[in-house]
N, C-alpha and C positions, 0 to 999 in steps of 0.2 A: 513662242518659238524659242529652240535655243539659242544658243551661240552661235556664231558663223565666224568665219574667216571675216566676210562684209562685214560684219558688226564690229568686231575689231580692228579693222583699216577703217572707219568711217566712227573708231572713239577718238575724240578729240585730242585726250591726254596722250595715247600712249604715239599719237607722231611717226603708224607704220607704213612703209613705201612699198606698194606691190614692184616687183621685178620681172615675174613669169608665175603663167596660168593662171591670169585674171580672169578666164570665162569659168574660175572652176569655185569662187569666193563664197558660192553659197551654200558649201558642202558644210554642213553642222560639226563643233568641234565640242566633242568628249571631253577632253584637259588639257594643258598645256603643262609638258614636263622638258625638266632642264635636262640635260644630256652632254659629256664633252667623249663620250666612249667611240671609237672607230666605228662600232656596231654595237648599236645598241638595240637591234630589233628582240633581243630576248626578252627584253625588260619593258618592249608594247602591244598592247593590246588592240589597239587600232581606235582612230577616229582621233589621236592626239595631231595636237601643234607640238612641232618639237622646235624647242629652242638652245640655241650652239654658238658658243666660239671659234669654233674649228679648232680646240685647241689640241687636239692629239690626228690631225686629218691633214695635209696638205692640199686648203682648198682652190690651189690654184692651179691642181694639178688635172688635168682632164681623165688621165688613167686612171685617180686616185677619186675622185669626187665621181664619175660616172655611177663604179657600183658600189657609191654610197648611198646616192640617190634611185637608185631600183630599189636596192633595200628596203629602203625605207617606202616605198611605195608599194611592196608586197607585203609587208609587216602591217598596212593599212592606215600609215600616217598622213594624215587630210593638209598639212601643210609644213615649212620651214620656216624657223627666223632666223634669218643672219642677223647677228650684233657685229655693227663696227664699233671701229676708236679702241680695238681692244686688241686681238691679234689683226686684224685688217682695217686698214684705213676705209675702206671703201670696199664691197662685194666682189669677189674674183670672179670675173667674165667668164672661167669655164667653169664654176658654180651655178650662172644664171643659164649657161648654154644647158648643163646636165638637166638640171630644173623644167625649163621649155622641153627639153625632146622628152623627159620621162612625164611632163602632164602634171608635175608637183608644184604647187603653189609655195612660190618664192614670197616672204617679207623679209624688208631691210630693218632693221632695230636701229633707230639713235639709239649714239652710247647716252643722252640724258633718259632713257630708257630703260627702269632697269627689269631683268626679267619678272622680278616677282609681283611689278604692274599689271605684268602681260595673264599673269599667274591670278590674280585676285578679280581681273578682272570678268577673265571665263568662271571663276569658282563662284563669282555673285552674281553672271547671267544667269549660271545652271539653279542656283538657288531662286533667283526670280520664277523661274520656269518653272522649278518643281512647285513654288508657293502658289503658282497660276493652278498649275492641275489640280493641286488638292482643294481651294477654292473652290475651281468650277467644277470637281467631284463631291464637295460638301453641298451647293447649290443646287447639283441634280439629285441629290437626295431630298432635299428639302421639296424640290418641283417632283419626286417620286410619292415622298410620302403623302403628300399633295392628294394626288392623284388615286391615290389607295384608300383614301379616306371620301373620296369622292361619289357621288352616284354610279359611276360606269365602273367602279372597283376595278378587276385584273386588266379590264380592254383598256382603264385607262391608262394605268401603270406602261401597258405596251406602247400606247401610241407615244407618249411622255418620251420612254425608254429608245424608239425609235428615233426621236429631234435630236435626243442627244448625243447618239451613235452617228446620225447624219444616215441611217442605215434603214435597214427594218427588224421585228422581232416579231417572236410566236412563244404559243404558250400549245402545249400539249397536255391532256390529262393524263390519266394513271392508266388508261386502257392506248397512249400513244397515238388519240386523236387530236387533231389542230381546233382547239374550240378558241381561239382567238389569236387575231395577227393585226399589226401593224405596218405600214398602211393595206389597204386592202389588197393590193395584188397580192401579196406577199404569200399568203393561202397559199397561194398555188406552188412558189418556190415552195416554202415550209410541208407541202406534202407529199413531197419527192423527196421528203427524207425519213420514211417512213424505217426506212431498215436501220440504220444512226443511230436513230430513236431508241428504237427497240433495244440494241443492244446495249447503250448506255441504260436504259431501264432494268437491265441485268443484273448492273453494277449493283454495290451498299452506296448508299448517299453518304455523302456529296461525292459528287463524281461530274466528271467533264469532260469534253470531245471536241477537238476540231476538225472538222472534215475538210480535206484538202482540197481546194477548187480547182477545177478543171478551167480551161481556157476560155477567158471570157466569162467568167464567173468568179458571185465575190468570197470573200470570205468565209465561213458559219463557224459557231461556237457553240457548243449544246451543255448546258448547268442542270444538270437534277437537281430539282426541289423534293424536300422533305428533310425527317432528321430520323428515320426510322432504316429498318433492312431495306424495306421495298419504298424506291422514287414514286411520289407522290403526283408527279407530273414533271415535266422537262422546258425547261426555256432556252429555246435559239434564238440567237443574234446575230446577222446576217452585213458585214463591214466590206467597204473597198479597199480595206489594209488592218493589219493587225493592231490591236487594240493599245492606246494611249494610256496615259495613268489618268486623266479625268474619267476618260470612257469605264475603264477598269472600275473605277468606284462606282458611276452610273450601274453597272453590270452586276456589282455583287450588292447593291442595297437594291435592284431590282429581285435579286433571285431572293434577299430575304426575306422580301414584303410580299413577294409571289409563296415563299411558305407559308407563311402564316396566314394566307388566303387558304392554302391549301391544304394546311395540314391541321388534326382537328386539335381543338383549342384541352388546356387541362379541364377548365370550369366543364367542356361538351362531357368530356372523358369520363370524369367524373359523376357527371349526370347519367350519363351510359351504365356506369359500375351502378350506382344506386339502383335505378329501375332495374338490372340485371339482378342483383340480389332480392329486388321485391316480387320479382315474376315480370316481364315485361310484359308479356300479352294479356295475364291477369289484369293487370295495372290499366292497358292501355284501356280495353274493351269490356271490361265487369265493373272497374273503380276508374271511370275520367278524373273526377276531382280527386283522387288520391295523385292520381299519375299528371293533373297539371301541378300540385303541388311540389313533385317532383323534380318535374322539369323546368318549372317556374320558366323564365322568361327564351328559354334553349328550343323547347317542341311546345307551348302554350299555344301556339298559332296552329300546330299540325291537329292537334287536339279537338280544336273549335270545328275544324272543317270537316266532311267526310272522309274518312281515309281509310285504307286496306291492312290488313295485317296479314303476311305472307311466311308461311312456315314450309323452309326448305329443310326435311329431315332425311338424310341418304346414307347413315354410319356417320362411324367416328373418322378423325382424321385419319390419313396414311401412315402406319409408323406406331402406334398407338400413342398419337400425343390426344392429347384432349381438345375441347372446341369440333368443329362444325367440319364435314369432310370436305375435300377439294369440289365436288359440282357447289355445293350451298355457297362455299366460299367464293368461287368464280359468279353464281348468280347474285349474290351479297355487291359484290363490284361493280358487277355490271348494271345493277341497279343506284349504287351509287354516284358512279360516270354519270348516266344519264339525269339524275337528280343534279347533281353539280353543273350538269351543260345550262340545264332548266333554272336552275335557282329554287331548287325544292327542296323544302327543310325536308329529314328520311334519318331514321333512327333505326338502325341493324345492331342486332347484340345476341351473341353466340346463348343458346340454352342448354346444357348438356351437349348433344350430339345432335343438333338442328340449330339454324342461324333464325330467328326473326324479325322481320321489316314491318316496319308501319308508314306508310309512305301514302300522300296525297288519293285518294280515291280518282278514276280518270289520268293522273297524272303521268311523267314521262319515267319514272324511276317504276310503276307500276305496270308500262308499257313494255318495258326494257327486262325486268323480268319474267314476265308472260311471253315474251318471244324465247326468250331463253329455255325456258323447261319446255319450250312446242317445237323446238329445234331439233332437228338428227343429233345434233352435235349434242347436246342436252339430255337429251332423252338416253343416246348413249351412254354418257357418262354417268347417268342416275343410275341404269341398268345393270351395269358393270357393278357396284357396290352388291356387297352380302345382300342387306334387305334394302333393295330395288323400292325408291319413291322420287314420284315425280314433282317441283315445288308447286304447293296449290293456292290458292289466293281463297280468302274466306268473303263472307257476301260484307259490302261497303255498308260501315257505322259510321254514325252519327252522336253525337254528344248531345243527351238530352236532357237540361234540368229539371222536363217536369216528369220523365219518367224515371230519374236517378240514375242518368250514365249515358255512356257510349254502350251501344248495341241494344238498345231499346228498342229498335224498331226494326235490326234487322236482324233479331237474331240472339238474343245471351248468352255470351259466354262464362262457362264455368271454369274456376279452377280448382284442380286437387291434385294435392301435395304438389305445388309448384310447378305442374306440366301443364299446357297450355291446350286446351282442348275444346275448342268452337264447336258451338250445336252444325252438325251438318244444314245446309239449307235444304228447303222443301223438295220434294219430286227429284230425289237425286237421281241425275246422270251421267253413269261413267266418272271417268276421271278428270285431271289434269284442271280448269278454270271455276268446273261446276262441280268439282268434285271434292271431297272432308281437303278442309285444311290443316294442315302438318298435323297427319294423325300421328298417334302414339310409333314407333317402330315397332314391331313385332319381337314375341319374347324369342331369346336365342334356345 
């Protein structure tokens, strides 16, 4: 806690006698500055002890000491000391009257008293205080990082994050869904803030928001994660009062630890560039053992299992920048959202002018783009491009050592010259799930 008035009349040494508004001692005091000026509210800021002689004031004057003391109480000064033994033997009675009617906490000062006790001794409360918050904001790191190293990874981080706040918290991913909150009601607050969200995902990261609580509602604070253009996901924190300097540190070693869940690692990045320069879908589905070599211990696991590879090709970007157009990019994300909700390793990497996914066969990243390309909204937006293609999913490989590879059994794929060209499967029909994966685009 900080300083108070109370804590000051109840220090042993400094010997202060309340005189008027003792119901008001536990008002927290900022500084304690010396002052002998008639008016000295130019020179406070509020939340001081001021301490006086009266030596340029006539404190015994009722007309003179009245609007000194309003002053000083619209200026936001939390209390007075009078010093006797010095110009006053004793406190002038219409000093203590002004004091009581304006609501200003009167202290008397022995002259064995000298101010710069009064001074040293707020200046080593505020110093305790502040060495309390950074403590128990260095402790909630420790209890965060904890927590992030844990089995329950981000959920744990939130619920942690939450004890410390005294509050609750939520995590939003990069499509501005609630995929995890602290304690569980909180979901429900955290998705009433769907619009906030949004527009803080607008922002370039880091970027921040508080949204102003309506009556009878607490706090929130919203952090974008990531360190890129586009927020990688958003954390709100939801308080009965504005945030403390312990809380504060809780808050920004959560948002960094929630990056770095979030956001992808250089070693992944890395890994991405290599298989991209080797062919990705070459790699994945003609050559497995070239492509676990690759990936070594990042997609080894995607590798081993059945998994799809999903070629979304619809033109170039808008603008003619290079990489993969806005529908492929949109389904690229939204297959990755939903791999992230799941905990499913999912490797997308731009090829020319089509993006490529390798993503668990069955699984939710592979779910989440198949609704995407069967969608109006989807199907719209592929249409709209020069050459019109819908994203296809090719038939589900397997990694086989006794046949030499991934798609042995359902299928070989070939490459040439670095385009990614899956044998169509059998008895084709129509388009869209059973139909050629990310054929070639058509010549212009």
């Amino acid at each position: 806690m900080p300083p108070t008035l109370a804590s000051l009349v109840h220090h042993s040494a400094l010997k202060l006698t309340v005189l008027a508004g003792g119901d008001r001692l536990d008002t927290p005091v900022r500084w304690a500055h010396v002052s002998e000026l008639a008016d000295p509210v130019p020179w406070m800021e509020g939340g001081e002890l001021l301490l006086t002689t009266a030596m340029k004031i006539d404190a015994a004057d009722p007309d003179t000491v009245r609007p000194y003391v309003r002053r000083l109480v619209r200026a936001g000064v939390v209390g007075l000391g009078f010093a006797v033994g010095v110009n006053y033997e004793r406190t002038p009675p219409a000093l203590v009257d002004a004091a009581a009617e304006a609501g200003l906490p009167l202290l008397e000062v022995p002259r064995r008293t000298p101010f710069i006790a009064i001074s040293k001794a707020v200046s080593a409360a505020i110093a305790a205080e502040q060495y309390r918050a950074v403590t128990a904001g260095f402790e909630a790191q420790r209890e965060l990082t904890r927590a992030a190293l844990g089995a329950d990874g981000p959920a744990g981080v939130l619920a942690r994050l939450a004890a410390c706040l005294d509050g609750w918290a939520a995590l939003y991913d990069a499509s501005g869904t609630v995929v995890a909150a602290a304690p569980e009601w909180a979901t429900r607050r955290a998705s009433r803030l769907g619009a906030q969200v949004e527009r803080l995902r607008e922002r370039s990261a880091p970027a921040s928001a508080v949204v102003a609580p309506e009556e009878g509602e607490d706090r929130v604070e919203l952090q974008s994660l990531g360190t890129g253009r586009r927020a990688r996901g958003v954390l709100a924190v939801g308080t009965g009062a504005p945030l403390g300097t312990s809380e504060r540190y809780a808050v920004n070693s959560a948002v960094a630890l929630l990056t770095l869940a979030t956001e992808r690692s250089r070693a992944l990045h890395q890994a991405e560039q290599r298989l991209a320069r080797s062919g990705p879908a070459d790699a994945a589905v003609g050559q497995a053992d070239h492509a676990r070599d690759v990936a070594g211990e990042l997609y080894g696991a995607l590798l081993d299992a059945p998994f799809r590879v999903a070629g979304c090709g619809v033109g170039a970007a808008p603008g003619g920048r290079g990489g993969p157009g806005r529908p492929a990019g949109r389904a690229g994300r939204r297959g990755g959202d939903a791999a992230s909700r799941a905990g499913e390793a999912v490797l997308a990497v731009p090829e020319g002018e089509r993006l490529v996914v390798l993503a668990p066969d069955g699984g939710a990243a592979v779910a989440a783009c198949a609704e995407f390309a069967e969608t109006a909204g989807g199907a719209r937006a592929v249409r709209a491009r020069r050459a019109p293609r819908r994203a296809a999913f090719g038939r589900p490989s397997r990694r086989s050592p006794s046949r030499g590879g991934a798609g042995a059994r359902a299928g070989r794929a070939r490459g040439r010259r670095g385009r990614f060209r899956p044998a169509a499967p059998r008895g084709r029909r129509g388009t869209g799930l059973r139909g050629r994966a990310a054929a070639r685009p058509p010549r212009p």
